[in-house]
C-alpha positions in Angstrom: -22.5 -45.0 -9.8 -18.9 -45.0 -9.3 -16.5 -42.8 -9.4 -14.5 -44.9 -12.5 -17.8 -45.2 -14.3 -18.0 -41.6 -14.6 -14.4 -40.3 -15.2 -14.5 -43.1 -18.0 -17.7 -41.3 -19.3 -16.4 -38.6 -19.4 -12.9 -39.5 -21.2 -14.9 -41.3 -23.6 -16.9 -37.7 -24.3 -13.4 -36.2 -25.3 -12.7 -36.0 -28.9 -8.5 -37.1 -29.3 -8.3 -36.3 -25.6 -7.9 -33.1 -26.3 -11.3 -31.3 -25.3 -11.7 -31.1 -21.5 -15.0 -31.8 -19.6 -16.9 -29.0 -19.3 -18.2 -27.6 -15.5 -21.5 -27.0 -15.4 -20.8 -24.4 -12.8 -19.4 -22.2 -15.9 -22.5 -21.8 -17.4 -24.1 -18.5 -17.2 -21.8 -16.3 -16.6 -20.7 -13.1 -18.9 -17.2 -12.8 -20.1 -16.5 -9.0 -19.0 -13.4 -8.8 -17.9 -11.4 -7.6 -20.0 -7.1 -8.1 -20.1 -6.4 -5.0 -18.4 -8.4 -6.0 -15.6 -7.6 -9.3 -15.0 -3.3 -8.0 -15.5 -4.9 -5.6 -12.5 -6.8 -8.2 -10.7 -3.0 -10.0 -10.8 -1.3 -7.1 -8.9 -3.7 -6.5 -6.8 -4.0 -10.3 -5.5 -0.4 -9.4 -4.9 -0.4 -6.4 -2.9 -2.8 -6.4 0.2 -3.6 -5.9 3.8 -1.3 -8.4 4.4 2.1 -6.4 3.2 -0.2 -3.0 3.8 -1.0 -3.4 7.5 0.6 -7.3 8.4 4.0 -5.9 7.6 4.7 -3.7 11.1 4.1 -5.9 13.2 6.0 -8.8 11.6 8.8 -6.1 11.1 8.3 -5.6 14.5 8.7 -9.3 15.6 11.3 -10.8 12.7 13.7 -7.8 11.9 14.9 -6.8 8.6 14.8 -10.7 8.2 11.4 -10.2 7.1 12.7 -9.1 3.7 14.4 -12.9 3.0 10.8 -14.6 4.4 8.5 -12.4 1.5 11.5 -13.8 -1.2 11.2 -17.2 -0.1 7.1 -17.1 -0.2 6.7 -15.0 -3.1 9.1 -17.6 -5.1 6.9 -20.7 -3.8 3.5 -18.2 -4.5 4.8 -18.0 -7.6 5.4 -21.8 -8.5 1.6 -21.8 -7.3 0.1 -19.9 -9.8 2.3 -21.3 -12.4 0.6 -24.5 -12.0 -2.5 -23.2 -11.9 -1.6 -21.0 -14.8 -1.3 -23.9 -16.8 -4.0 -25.3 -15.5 -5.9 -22.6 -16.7 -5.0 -22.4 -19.9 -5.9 -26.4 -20.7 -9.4 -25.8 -19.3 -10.4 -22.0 -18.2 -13.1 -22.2 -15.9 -15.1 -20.0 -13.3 -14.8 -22.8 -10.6 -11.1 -22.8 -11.0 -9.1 -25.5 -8.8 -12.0 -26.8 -7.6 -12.9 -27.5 -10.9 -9.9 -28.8 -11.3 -9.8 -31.1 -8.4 -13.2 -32.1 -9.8 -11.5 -33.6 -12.5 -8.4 -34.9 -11.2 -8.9 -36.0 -7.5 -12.6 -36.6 -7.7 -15.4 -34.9 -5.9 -14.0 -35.6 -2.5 -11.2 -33.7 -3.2 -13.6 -30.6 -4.9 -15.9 -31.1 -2.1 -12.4 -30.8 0.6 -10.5 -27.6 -1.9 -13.6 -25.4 -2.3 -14.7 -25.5 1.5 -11.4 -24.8 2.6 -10.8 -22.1 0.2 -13.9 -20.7 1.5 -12.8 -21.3 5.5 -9.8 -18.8 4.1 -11.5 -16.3 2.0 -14.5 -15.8 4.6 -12.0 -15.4 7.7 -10.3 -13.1 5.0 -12.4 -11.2 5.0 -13.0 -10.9 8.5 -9.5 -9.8 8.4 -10.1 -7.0 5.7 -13.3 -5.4 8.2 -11.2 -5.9 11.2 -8.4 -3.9 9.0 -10.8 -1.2 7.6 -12.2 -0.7 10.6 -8.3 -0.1 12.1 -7.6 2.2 9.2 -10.5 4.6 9.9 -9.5 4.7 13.6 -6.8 6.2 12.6 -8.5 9.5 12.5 -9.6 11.1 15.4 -13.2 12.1 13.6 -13.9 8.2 13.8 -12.2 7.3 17.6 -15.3 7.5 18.9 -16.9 5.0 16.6 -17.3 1.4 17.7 -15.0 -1.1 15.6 -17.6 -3.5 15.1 -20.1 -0.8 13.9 -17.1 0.4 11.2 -16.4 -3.2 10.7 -20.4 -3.6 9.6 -20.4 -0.7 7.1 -17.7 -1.7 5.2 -18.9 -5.2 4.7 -22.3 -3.4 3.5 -20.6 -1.1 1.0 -18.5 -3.5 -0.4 -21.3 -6.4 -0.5 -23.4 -3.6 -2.5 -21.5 -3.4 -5.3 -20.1 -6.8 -5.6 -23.8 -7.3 -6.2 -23.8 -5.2 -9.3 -22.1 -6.9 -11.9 -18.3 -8.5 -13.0 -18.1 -5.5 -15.2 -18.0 -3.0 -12.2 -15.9 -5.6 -10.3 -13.0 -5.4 -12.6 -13.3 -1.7 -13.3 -13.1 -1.5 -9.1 -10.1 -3.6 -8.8 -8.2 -2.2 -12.0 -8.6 1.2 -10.0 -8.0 -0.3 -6.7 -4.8 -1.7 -8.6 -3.9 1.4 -10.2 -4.1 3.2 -6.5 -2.2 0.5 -4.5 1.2 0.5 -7.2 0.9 4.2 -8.0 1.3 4.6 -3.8 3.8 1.7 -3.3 6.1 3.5 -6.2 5.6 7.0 -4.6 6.5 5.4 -0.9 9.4 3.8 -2.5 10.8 6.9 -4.7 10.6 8.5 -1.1 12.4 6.1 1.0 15.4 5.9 -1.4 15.2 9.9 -1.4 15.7 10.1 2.6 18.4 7.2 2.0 19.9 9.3 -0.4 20.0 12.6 1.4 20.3 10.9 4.7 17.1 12.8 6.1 16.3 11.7 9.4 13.0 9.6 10.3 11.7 10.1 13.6 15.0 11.3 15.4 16.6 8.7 13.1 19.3 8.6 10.6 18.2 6.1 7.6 20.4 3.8 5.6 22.2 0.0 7.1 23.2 1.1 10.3 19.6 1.0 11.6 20.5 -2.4 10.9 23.4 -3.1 12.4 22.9 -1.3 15.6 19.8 -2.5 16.1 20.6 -6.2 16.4 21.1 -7.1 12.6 19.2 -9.3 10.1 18.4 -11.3 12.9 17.7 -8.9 16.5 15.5 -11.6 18.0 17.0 -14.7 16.3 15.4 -17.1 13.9 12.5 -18.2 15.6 10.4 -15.4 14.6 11.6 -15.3 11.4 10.1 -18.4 10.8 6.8 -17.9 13.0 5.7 -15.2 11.1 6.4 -17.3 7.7 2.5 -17.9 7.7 1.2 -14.3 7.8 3.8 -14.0 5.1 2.0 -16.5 3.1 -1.0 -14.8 3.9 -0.1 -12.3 2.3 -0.1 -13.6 -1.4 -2.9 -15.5 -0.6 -5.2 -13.5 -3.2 -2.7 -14.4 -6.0 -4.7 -17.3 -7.2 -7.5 -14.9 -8.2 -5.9 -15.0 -11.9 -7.2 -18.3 -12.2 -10.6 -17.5 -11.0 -11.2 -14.8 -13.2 -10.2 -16.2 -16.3 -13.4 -17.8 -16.9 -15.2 -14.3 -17.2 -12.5 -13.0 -19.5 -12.9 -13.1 -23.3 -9.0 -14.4 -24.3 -7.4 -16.6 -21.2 -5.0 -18.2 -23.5 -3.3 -14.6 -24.0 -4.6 -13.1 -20.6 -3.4 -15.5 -18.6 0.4 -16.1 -19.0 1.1 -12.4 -18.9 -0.7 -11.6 -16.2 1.1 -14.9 -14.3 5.1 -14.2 -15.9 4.6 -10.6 -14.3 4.3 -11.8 -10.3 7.6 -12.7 -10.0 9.1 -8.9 -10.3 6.3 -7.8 -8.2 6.8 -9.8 -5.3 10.6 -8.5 -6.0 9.6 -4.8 -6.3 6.7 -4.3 -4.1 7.1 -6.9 -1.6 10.4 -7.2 -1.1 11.8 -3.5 -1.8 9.4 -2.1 0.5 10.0 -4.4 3.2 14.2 -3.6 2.6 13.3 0.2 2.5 11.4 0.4 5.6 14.2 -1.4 7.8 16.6 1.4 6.3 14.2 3.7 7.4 13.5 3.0 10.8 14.3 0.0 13.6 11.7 -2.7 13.7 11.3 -2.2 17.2 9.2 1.1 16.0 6.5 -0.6 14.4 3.8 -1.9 15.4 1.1 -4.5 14.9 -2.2 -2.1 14.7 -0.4 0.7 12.3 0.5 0.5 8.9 4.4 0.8 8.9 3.8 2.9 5.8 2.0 5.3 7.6 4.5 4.9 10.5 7.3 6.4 8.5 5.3 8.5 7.0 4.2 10.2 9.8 7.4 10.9 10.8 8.6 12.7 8.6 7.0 15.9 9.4 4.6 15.8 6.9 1.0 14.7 8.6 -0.8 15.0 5.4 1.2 12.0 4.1 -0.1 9.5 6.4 -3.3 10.3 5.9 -3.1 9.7 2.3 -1.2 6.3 3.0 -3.6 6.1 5.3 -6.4 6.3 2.6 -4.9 4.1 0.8 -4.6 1.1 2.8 -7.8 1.5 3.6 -8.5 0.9 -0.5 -6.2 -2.1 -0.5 -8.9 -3.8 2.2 -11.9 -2.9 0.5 -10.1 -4.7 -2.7 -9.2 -7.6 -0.8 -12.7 -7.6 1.1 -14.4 -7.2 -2.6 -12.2 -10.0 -4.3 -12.8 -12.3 -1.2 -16.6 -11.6 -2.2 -16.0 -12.3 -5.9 -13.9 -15.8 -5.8 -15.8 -17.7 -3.5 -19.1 -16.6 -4.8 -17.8 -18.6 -8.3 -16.3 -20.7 -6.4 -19.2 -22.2 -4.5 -21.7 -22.1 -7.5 -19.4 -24.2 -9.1 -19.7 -26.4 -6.0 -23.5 -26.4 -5.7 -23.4 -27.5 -9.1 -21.6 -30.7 -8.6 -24.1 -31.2 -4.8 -21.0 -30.1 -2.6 -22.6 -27.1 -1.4 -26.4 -25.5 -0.4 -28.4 -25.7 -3.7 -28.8 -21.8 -2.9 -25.5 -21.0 -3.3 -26.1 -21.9 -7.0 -28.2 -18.7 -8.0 -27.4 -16.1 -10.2 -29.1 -12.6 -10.4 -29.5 -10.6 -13.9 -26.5 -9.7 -13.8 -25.1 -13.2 -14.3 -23.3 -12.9 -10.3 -23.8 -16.0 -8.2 -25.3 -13.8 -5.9 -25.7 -17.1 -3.1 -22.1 -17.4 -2.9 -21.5 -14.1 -2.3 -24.3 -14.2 0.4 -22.7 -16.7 2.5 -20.0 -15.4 2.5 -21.1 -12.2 3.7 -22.9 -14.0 6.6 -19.7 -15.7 7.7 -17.9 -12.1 7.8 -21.2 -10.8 10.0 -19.6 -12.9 12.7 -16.1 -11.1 12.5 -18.1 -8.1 13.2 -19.6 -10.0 16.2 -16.0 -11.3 16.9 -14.6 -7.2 16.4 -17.3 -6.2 19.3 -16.0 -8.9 22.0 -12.4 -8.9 21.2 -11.5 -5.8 19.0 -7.5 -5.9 19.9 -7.1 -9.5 18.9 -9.6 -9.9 15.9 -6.9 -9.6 12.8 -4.5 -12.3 14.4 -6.8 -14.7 15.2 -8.3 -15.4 11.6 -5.3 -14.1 10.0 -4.0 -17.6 11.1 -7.0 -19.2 10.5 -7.1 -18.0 7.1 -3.8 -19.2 6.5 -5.1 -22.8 7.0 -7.2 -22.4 4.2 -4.9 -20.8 1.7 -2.0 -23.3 2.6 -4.4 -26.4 1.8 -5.7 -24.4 -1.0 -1.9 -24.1 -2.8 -1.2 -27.7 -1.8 -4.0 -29.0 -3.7 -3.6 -26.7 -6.6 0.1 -28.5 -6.6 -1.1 -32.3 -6.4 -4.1 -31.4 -8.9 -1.1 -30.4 -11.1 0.9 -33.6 -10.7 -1.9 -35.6 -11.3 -2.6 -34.0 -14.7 1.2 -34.1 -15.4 1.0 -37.7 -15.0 -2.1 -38.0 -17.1 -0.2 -35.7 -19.9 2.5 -38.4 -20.2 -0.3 -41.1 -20.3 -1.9 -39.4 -23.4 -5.3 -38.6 -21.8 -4.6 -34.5 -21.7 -2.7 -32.3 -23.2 0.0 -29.7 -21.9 -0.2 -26.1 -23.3 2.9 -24.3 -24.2 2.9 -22.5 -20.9 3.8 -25.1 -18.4 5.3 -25.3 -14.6 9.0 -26.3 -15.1 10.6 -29.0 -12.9 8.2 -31.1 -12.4 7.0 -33.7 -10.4 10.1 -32.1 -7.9 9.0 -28.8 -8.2 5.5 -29.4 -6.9 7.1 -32.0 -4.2 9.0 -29.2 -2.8 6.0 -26.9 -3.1 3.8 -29.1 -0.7 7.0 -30.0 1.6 7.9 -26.4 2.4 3.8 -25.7 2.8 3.2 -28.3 5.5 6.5 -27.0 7.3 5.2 -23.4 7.6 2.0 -25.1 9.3 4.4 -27.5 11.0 6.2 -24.9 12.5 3.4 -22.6 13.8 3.7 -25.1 16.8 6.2 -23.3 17.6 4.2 -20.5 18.6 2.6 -21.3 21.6 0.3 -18.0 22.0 -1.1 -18.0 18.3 0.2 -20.9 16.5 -0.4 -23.8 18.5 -4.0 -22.8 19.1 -4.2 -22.3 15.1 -3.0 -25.9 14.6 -5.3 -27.3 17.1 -8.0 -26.0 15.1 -7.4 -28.6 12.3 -8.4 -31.7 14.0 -12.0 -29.8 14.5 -12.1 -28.5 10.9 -11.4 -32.5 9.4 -14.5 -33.6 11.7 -16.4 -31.2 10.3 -15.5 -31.7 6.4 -16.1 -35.1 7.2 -19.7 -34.4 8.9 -20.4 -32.1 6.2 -19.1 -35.1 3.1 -22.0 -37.4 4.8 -24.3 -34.8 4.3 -24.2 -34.2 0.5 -22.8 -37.4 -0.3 -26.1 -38.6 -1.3 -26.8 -35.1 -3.3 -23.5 -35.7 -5.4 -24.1 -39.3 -6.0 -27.1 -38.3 -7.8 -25.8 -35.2 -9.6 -23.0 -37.5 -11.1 -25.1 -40.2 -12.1 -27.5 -37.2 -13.8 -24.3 -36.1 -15.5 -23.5 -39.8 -16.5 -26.9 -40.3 -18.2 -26.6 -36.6 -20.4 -23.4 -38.3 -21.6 -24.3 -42.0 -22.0 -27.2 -40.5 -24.2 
């Protein structure tokens, strides 16, 4: 059965082009979340390992510069999950944009956005174990403890719970949340108090001339301003979460544009403000890759107890990530294996209505980042940090072209636009995709990290392709199932 037969099917099943198809990867679930957590679930996609730990050494490598790269991303980020905010709110859905790119670029395209959104949350995760497991050396008690074995644990704890139900998920993350901005606002209030009173930091004296005597915006040039631009992207790369958890929440239609209008000032508070405050604080040159730079200043300050709070903290924002990582790609594969895109397993639900499959797999693909922390425990967080930012890079792009596609079918008459809509478009999504494939462009630039990131892609086609000729057959058959429940 074609592809045309089917989307005309379906069409035809629409009453006034106004009801949507329905995914029959939604089915099942409960509708726990309440507003509060997925507002939560929001600003905690937004603040993670990737601003918590990623930020010292990119601070380290870029300058003060750093500051103008996380306003750059966070305003693309944000044009993101305006699409897929609006997205959202013409058809809510567990399965998200691969739903999405169900509907509008066919099952190829589902079959190409949910595996690669799982290549990034699964080496995500890696990331968060490999970051855990960094965090807890920080104290002496745990020096002596392998990072692989701390890297295990936490993948054990965190799969444990995820297992439980969405209710305790949200409740998690609106606490995780709560923890990660109450910190970030403490950290800031201070920062500007040592600017203020000109305390010193480490043998230091804060405010711009750290900045200024220390090479300027730009100490080692533009280069690695623009290397690290993926890490940076990285680290918003759980904002798309919003759109994933509005199919468990009772009122997206009201949930969902709040909890999307609000990014924008937190990528300006949290992300950007911090990153400004630290380089008032101290020279880049003093942080590192392997230590949270909150921590860093922290510590210095005479007060120990403080960085092993911030400490504690961090630690928090990667089990959140870890557990969110668990949560998205456990939906989204269900909603997969319901179309024939993924293992049939991955499809299962326990009592607690949570595709428990999903969440399985993906827990199997982090098991080898605790292989990969016991052979090469220094360089375990870059290496699928960068491969992770494959994944969320195609992930945003086709979030983008699903979005142009049902703009274009808006103006045809065959859908209609809510109220809450991506301005600018078809340019603004253009632009989107253009500056995306730069930052991926660019990372060939990098000849240590980068180049050998790129090189990667040509692997991961073959195998999409390898893996399309395998269920091909499977989705044929679960369209043309779908076809006959609606020609009936």
């Amino acid at each position: 059965m074609s592809k045309d037969a089917v989307d005309t099917a379906g069409a035809a099943s629409r009453t006034g082009a106004t009801q949507s198809p329905a995914d029959a990867g939604d089915a099942g679930y409960s509708k726990g979340l309440k507003a509060r957590h997925v507002n939560m679930i929001a600003i905690g996609g937004a603040i993670g390992t990737g601003l918590f730990l990623g930020a010292g050494g990119r601070l380290h490598d870029a300058g003060p510069a750093l500051a103008v790269a996380y306003l750059v991303c966070g305003a693309f980020a944000f044009f993101v999950v305006r699409a897929l905010g609006e997205l959202v709110l013409y058809r809510p859905s567990s399965g998200s944009f691969v739903s999405y790119a169900r509907e509008f670029l066919g099952e190829k395209g589902a079959y190409v956005a949910g595996w690669m959104y799982f290549l990034n949350w699964s080496t995500t995760g890696i990331a968060d174990i490999t970051a855990i497991a960094l965090y807890t050396h920080y104290w002496s008690f745990f020096t002596d403890i392998p990072q692989w074995v701390l890297a295990l644990i936490a993948l054990a704890v965190v799969l444990a719970v995820n297992l439980i139900s969405v209710k305790i998920f949200g409740e998690m993350e609106f606490w995780f949340a709560i923890i990660k901005v109450a910190t970030l606002v403490g950290f800031m209030l201070i920062g500007i108090f040592l600017l203020a009173t000109q305390h010193e930091v480490g043998g230091h004296t804060p405010g711009p001339g750290l900045v200024t005597d220390h090479g300027g915006l730009l100490p080692h040039g533009m280069m690695p301003v623009v290397l690290v631009m993926q890490g940076v992207i990285f680290a918003y790369a759980a904002l798309e979460l919003v759109g994933v958890a509005a199919g468990e929440t009772e009122e997206p239609e009201k949930v969902v544009p709040r909890a999307v209008n609000s990014i924008m000032w937190r990528v300006g508070v949290f992300y950007v403000g911090s990153v400004v405050l630290l380089a008032l604080l101290l020279p880049g040159s003093v942080y590192t890759a392997d230590q949270s730079p909150f921590v860093t200043v922290l510590s210095k300050i005479g007060v120990p107890a403080a960085g092993d709070v911030m400490n504690l903290v961090v630690l928090t924002a990667a089990m959140s990530s870890l557990n969110s990582g668990l949560y998205s790609t456990g939906r989204i594969l269900r909603s997969m294996a319901m179309a024939g895109s993924a293992p049939r397993f991955t499809a299962k639900m326990n009592r607690s209505q949570v595709p428990y499959g999903g969440i399985l797999l993906t827990c199997a693909v982090c098991v080898l980042g605790v292989v990969l922390n016991y052979l090469m425990p220094s360089q375990a967080f870059e290496i699928v940090l960068n491969v992770a930012s494959l994944g969320i890079v195609s992930t945003w792009v086709i979030i983008m072209i699903c979005h142009l596609v049902f703009v274009r079918r808006a103006k045809e008459g065959l859908v209609t636009r809510p109220s809450f809509r991506l301005r600018g478009s078809p340019v603004t999504e253009i632009v989107t995709i253009a500056f995306l494939l730069a930052v991926l462009g660019l990372m060939w630039n990098d000849p240590e990290v980068g180049r050998k990131t790129l090189l990667l892609v040509p692997l991961i086609a073959v195998l999409l392709v390898a893996g399309w000729f395998g269920v091909r057959r499977r989705v044929t058959k679960t369209q043309d199932e779908e076809l006959n429940g609606l020609t009936k």
